[in-house]
N, C-alpha and C positions, 0 to 999 in steps of 0.2 A: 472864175474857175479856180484860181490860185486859195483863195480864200476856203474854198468849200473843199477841193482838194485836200489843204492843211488841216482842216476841221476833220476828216474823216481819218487821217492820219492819225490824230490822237488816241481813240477807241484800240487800233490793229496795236499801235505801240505800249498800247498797259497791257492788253491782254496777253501781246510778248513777254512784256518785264512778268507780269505776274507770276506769268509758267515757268520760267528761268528761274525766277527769284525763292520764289514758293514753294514748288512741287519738284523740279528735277533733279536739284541735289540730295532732297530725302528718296527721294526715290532710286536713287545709285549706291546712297549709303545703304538702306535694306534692300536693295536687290544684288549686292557685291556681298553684303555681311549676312544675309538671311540664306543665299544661297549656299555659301562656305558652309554654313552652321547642318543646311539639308540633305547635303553632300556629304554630312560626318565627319565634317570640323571643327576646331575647336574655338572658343572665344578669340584663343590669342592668332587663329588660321584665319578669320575674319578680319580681325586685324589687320594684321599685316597683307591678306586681299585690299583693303582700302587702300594701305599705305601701297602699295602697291601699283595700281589699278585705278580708283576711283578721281586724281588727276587727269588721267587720259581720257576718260569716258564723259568726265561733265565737259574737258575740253571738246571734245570731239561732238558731242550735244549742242556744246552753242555755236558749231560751226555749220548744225545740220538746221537743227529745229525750228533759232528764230524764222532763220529766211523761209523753211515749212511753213512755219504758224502764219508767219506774214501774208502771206500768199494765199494760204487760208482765207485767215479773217477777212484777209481786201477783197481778193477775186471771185474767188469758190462762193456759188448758194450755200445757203443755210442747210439745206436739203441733199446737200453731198461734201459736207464736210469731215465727215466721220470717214466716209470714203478715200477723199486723200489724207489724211490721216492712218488710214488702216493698211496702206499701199505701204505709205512710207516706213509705217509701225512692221513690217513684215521682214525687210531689210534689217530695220533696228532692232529687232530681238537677235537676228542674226549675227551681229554684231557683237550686242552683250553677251547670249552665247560665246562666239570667240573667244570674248574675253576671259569671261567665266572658267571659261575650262583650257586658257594658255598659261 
């Protein structure tokens, strides 16, 4: 069990690194600077939104989402991942929200 356990481990832990790695900090950096920009800001109001903000919000994502994803990927069917996903994604626009607009 130990063995097979381990072996299933590795799968749940890339597709973590990957989403971390890959997609969530471009996705903070245009969702902090593209929003400023739709809102009627300017380059340098973008800006300084990142410099501002965008610290807090990838922190605050890898304190949320691995252990989400994790949990996901090990537990959750195939067939209801988008599900918890879309629960937790409901809270988190909530969130950026806040941010966005403090």
């Amino acid at each position: 069990a130990g063995l097979a356990g381990r072996a299933a481990v590795v799968p749940v832990a890339k597709k973590v690194a990957l989403d971390e790695t890959l997609q969530s900090w471009f996705y903070y950096l245009s969702f902090l600077y593209g929003m400023t920009l739709l809102e009627g800001g300017s380059h340098k109001d973008g800006v300084a939104k990142l410099e501002k903000d965008f610290v807090r919000v990838y922190l605050t994502d890898l304190m949320i989402w691995p252990f989400v994803q994790a949990v996901n990927f090990a537990l959750v069917p195939p067939h209801l991942q988008g599900v918890l996903v879309s629960v937790v994604s409901v809270f988190w626009g909530a969130f950026l929200s806040h941010v966005q607009h403090s």
